[in-house]
FIPARO-11607 format. One line per 10 residues: number of its first residue (from 0); for each residue x, y, z of C-alpha. Coordinates in steps of 0.2 Angstrom, whole numbers, plus 5000, padded with zeros to 4 digits. Last residue first. Layout:
<marvos>
NUM	X,Y,Z  ...
</marvos>
This chain:
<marvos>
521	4863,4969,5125  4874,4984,5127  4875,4996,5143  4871,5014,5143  4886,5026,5146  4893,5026,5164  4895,5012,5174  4916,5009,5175  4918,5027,5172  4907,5031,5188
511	4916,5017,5197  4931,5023,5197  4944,5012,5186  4959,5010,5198  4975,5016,5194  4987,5014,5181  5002,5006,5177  5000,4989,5186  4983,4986,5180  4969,4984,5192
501	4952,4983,5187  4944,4971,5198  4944,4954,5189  4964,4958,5189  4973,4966,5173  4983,4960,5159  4992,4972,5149  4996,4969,5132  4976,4970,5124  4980,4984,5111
491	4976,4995,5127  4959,4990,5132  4967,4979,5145  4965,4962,5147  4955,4948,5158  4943,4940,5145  4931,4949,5153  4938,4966,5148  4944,4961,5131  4924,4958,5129
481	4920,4975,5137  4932,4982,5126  4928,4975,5112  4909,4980,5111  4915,5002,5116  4926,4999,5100  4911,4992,5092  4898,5004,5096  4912,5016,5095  4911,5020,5076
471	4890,5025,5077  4892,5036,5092  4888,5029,5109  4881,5040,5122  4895,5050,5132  4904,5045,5149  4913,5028,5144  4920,5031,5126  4922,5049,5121  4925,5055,5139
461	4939,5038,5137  4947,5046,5124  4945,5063,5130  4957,5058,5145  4968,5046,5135  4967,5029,5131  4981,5020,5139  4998,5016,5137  5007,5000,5140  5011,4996,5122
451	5017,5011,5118  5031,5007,5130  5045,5002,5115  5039,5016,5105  5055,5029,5107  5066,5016,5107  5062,5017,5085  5073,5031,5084  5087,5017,5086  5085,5010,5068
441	5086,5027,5062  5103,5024,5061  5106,5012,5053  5095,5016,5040  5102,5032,5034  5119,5021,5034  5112,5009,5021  5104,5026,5010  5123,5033,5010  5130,5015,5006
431	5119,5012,4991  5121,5031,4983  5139,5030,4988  5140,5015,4975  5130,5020,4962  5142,5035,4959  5144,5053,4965  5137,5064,4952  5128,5052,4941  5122,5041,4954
421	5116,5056,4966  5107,5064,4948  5100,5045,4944  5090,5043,4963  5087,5061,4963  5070,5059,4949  5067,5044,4950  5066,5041,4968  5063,5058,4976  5044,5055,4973
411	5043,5038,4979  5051,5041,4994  5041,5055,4998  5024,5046,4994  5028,5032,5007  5026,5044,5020  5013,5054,5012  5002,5038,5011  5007,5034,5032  4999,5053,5034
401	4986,5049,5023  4984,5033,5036  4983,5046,5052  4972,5056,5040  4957,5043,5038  4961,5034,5054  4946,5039,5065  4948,5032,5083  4950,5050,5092  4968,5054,5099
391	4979,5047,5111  4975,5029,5111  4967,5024,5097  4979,5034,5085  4993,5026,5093  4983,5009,5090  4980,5014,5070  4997,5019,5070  5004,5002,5077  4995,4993,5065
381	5005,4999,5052  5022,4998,5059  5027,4979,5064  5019,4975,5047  5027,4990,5037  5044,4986,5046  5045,4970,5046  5043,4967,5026  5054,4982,5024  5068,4970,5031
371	5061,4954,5022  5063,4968,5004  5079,4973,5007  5087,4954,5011  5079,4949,4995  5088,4964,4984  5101,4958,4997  5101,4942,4991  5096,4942,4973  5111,4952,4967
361	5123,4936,4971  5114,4927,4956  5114,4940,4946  5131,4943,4947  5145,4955,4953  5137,4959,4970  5148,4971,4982  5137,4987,4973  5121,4979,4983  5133,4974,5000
351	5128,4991,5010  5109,4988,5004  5107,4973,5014  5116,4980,5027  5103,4994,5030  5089,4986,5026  5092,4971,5038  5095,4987,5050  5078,4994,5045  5070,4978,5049
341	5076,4974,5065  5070,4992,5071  5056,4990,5064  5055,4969,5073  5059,4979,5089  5045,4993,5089  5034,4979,5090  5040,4969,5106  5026,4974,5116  5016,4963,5105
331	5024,4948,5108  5013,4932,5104  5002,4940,5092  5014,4951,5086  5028,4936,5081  5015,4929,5072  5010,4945,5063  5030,4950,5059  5036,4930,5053  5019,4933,5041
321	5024,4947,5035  5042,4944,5032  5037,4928,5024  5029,4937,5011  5043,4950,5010  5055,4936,5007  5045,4928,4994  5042,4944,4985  5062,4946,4981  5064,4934,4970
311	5053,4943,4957  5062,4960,4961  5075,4958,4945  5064,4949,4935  5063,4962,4921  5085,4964,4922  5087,4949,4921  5075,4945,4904  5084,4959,4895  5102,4953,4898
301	5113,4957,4913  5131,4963,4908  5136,4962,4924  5144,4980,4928  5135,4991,4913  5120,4982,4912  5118,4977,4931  5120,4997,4933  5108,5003,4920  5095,4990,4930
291	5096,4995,4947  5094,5014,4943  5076,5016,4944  5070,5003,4955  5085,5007,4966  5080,5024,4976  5062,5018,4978  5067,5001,4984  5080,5010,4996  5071,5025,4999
281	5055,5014,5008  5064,5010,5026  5067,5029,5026  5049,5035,5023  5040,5024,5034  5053,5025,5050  5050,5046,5048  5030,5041,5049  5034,5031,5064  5045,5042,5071
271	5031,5056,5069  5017,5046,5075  5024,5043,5093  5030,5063,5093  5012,5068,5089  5016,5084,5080  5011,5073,5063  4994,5070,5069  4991,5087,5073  4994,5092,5057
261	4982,5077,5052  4967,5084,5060  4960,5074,5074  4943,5064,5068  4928,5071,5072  4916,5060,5079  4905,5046,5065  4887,5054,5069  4881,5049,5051  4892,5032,5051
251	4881,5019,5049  4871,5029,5036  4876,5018,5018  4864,5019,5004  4878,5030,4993  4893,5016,5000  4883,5001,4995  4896,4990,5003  4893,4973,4995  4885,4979,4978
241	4895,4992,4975  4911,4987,4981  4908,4972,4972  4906,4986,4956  4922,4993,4959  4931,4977,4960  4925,4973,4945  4932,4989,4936  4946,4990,4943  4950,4967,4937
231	4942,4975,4920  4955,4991,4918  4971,4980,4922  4967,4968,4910  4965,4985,4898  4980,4989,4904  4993,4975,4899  4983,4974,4886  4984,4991,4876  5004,4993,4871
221	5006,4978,4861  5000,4957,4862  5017,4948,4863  5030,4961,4870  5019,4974,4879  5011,4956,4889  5027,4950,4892  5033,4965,4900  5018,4971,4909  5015,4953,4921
211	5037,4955,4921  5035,4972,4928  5019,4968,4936  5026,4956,4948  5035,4964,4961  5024,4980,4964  5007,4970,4964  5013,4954,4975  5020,4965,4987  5004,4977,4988
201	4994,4961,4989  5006,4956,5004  5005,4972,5013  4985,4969,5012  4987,4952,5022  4999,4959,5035  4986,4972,5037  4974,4959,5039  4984,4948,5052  4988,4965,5062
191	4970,4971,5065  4966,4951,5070  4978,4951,5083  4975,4972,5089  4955,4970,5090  4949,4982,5080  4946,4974,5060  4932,4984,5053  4940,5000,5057  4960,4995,5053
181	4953,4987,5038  4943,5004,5033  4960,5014,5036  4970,5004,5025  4955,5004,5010  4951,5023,5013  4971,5027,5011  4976,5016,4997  4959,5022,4986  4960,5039,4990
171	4974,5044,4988  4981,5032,4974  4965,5041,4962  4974,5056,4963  4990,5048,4957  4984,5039,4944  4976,5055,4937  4994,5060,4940  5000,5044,4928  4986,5048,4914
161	4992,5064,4913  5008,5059,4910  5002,5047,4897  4992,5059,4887  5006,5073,4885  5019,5060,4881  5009,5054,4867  5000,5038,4861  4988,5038,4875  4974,5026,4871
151	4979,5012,4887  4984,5022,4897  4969,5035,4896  4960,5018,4901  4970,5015,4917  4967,5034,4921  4950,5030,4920  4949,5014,4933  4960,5022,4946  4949,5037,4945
141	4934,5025,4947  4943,5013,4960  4948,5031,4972  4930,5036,4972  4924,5019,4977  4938,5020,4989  4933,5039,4994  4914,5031,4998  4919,5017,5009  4930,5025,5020
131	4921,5038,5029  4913,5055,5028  4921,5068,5035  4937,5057,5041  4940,5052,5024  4939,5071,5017  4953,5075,5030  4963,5061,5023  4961,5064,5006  4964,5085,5009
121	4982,5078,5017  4984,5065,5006  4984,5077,4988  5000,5085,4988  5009,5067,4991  4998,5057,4977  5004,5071,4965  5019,5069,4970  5019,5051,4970  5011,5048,4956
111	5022,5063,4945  5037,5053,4949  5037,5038,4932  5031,5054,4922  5048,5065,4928  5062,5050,4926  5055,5044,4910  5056,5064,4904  5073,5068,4910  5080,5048,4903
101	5073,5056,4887  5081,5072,4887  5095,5063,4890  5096,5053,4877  5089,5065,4862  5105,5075,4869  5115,5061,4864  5105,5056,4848  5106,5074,4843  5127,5074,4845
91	5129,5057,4835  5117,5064,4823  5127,5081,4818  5137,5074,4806  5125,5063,4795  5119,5079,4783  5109,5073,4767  5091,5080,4772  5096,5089,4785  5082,5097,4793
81	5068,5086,4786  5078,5071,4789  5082,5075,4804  5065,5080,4811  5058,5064,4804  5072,5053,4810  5069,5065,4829  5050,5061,4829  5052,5041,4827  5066,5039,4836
71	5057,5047,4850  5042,5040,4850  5051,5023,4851  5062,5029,4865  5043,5033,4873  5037,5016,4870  5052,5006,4877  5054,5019,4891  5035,5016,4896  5035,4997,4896
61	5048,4990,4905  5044,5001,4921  5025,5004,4915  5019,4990,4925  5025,4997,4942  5013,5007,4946  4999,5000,4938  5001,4985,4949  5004,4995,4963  4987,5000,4962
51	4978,4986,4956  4985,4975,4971  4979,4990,4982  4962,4988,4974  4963,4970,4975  4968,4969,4994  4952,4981,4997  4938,4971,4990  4945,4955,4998  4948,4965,5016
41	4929,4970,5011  4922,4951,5010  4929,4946,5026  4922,4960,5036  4906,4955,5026  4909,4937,5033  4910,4943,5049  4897,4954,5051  4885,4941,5042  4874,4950,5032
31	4886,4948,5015  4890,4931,5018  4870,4925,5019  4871,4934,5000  4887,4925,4996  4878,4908,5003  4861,4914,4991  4874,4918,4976  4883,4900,4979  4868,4890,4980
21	4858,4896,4968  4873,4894,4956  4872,4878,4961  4855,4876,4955  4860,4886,4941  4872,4871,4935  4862,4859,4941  4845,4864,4930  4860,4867,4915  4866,4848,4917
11	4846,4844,4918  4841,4850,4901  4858,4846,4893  4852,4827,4897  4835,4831,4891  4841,4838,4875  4853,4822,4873  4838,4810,4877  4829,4819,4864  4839,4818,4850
1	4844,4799,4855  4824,4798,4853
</marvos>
């Protein structure tokens, strides 16, 4: 009888359980239908494949040198012993040049991302626009997701940097479908820069904690793990984009319009100080992620664990960076040329005072200091793309995000490779001054925006939207408007306020043939 009662009892706890689980698939399922909650549900799907992605960009920091100066050793004791059996003059001279050959090698495999990343955004971009965002981030996940593998089995220098370029190709895609899909689903300016700011904050989280995230794991359980985790999280991600997307099943955007091509993109003066403000704000972390550690070894003496938790302190900052930058948008959005510019001169002085520091403890505030200015600038400068873009050309944002890719790319690319030649030749502390002045004065550069706000869509922008039939993407562009309309704003990010007539005080009157041509919306 106890038997039984104990059968019956694990009887009903398991009914419960899969009656909740009922519940929770048939609420994921109502989620899914509902426009809003599918929005929500891809932001999700988009944060964690950019968390993965900078994830797997900076796990191999303390883990790659180890594992190839292990290599190393291994290859040039056999080589020596093989050559001179019973000969110890010459090592000295082999270990040196075994150094720096190695340092050459690190230095190349960490860059080959971003350069390969860089050469392939322009073809990404153009392919996003052809045939939307959700395909090239499924794409993007399973390159991602087998280049993480080949990480994980590659016991050779050969296997690893190819492994880091498939990265690379996979970074393409992924980054710049997932930012251009947010700044798609999410049009209204408020809610477009809340998102962003959200997704910045997963690629903070990524890059900062994956160094130590890759450290203890290389430490306490080998090589594989770190990756393999990595691999699972790609790999589920991938199949919710399946499931909630269904990217191959997918015909909202047949008759998507053409986007503009991203060379003319970049001879759009507006885009190109913003692209040029992306770059620069970036080349200090880039620049100091791969010397920052050889100089608080030789000036501080840092131990092992300071140098893997160097950036840790930093994420907070950038977090509250964010949010300071969206809130601050919401209730000044004319003002966002101002918090970059803010933001590359927080950059600029924090990365003056790096070389002043002479402990660890001192380090952490302009390291933090670096990371709150970029912080501002990323936030403030995103979404401010996806509305220049709105504004003067057509509202597709593959290439005008492979564009923002590129940007960061540069940086990246010159990092480890010219960051260690400049500290070699003309020190660590002329390196930080030199990339604090380049701030500096970029900062101003930024004027050039300060009355974007106030523009309006452009003559074919508005054929595209008022005079022809809807296409696919401006249903809900051609949907917000009307709504921003009635709330009493302009369609221009919604900064101007204009009168129950159409009156704005830079532009004239809407005609009345714009006003009612096009079908109306029920």
């Amino acid at each position: 009888m106890e038997g039984e009662g104990r059968s019956s009892g694990l009887a009903k706890t398991a009914a419960l359980k899969l009656s909740e689980m009922g519940e929770k698939t048939k609420r994921l399922g109502t989620a899914m239908k509902d426009p809003q909650g599918q929005r929500r549900i891809i932001l999700v799907i988009v944060c964690v494949a950019l968390l993965l992605d900078n994830m797997l960009y900076m796990v191999i920091v303390p883990i790659i040198p180890d594992y190839l100066a292990e290599l190393e050793n291994e290859q040039s004791a056999h080589v020596h012993l093989v050559i001179h059996p019973n000969s110890s003059a010459n090592s000295t001279i082999l270990d040196k040049i075994n150094k720096n050959n190695l340092d050459i090698q690190i230095g190349v495999l960490f860059a080959s991302k971003a350069i390969l990343q860089l050469l392939v955004n322009p073809l990404s971009g153009t392919f996003i626009d052809r045939v939307g965002y959700d395909i090239p981030l499924l794409i993007g996940l399973s390159v991602m997701f087998v280049s993480t593998c080949i990480f994980a089995i590659g016991e050779n220098y050969a296997t690893l940097f190819f492994a880091r370029s498939l990265q690379g190709l996979g970074s393409a895609f992924a980054d710049t479908s997932g930012i251009a899909m947010i700044a798609d689903k999410y049009t209204e300016e408020g809610e477009r820069s809340r998102a962003l700011g959200i997704a910045l904050a997963f690629i903070s989280f990524g890059s900062l904690v994956a160094p130590p995230f890759g450290g203890i794991l290389y430490e306490f359980a080998g090589k594989k793990v770190p990756f393999i985790v990595l691999a699972c999280i790609c790999l589920a991600d991938g199949i919710l984009l399946l499931t909630v997307i269904k990217p191959f099943s997918n015909r909202t955007r047949e008759n998507m319009p053409v986007g503009t091509p991203i060379y003319k993109l970049i001879m759009d003066p507006y885009i190109a100080v913003v692209a040029g403000a992306l770059t620069v704000c970036n080349i200090p972390l880039a620049f100091l992620e791969p010397t920052i550690s050889n100089w608080m070894e030789t000036t501080m003496h840092s131990s092992q664990w300071e140098m893997g938790i160097t950036w840790l302190p930093a994420f907070f900052p950038h977090v509250l960076g964010v949010y300071l930058t969206v809130k601050l948008a919401s209730k000044h959005p004319h003002l966002q040329w101002f918090y970059g510019a803010l933001g590359m001169v927080i950059i600029g002085a924090s990365s003056c005072t790096v070389p002043a520091c002479k402990t660890f403890g001192q380090l952490i505030a302009p390291l933090c200091g670096i990371c709150f200015g970029i912080a501002l600038v990323d936030t403030a400068l995103l979404p401010t793309l996806a509305f220049l873009v709105d504004v003067r050309h057509v509202s597709v944002y593959g290439s005008v995000y492979a564009l923002a890719d590129i940007s960061y790319s540069v940086a990246y690319a010159m990092g480890p490779i010219v960051a260690g030649q400049i500290v070699h030749n003309l020190g660590f502390v002329q390196l930080n001054l030199g990339m604090g002045l380049v701030n500096v004065l970029y900062a101003p550069a930024l004027l050039l925006l300060r009355n974007v706000c106030q523009m309006k869509p452009s003559r074919s922008e508005q054929d595209n939207l008022l005079d022809e039939a809807p296409q696919g993407l401006y249903d809900t562009i051609r949907m917000e408007e009307r709504r921003a309309k009635k709330k009493g704003y302009s369609t221009s990010g919604n900064c101007l306020p204009v009168d129950e007539n159409g009156f704005d005080p830079f532009g004239a009157q809407r005609s009345l043939s714009e006003e009612s041509s096009g079908p109306e919306y029920t």
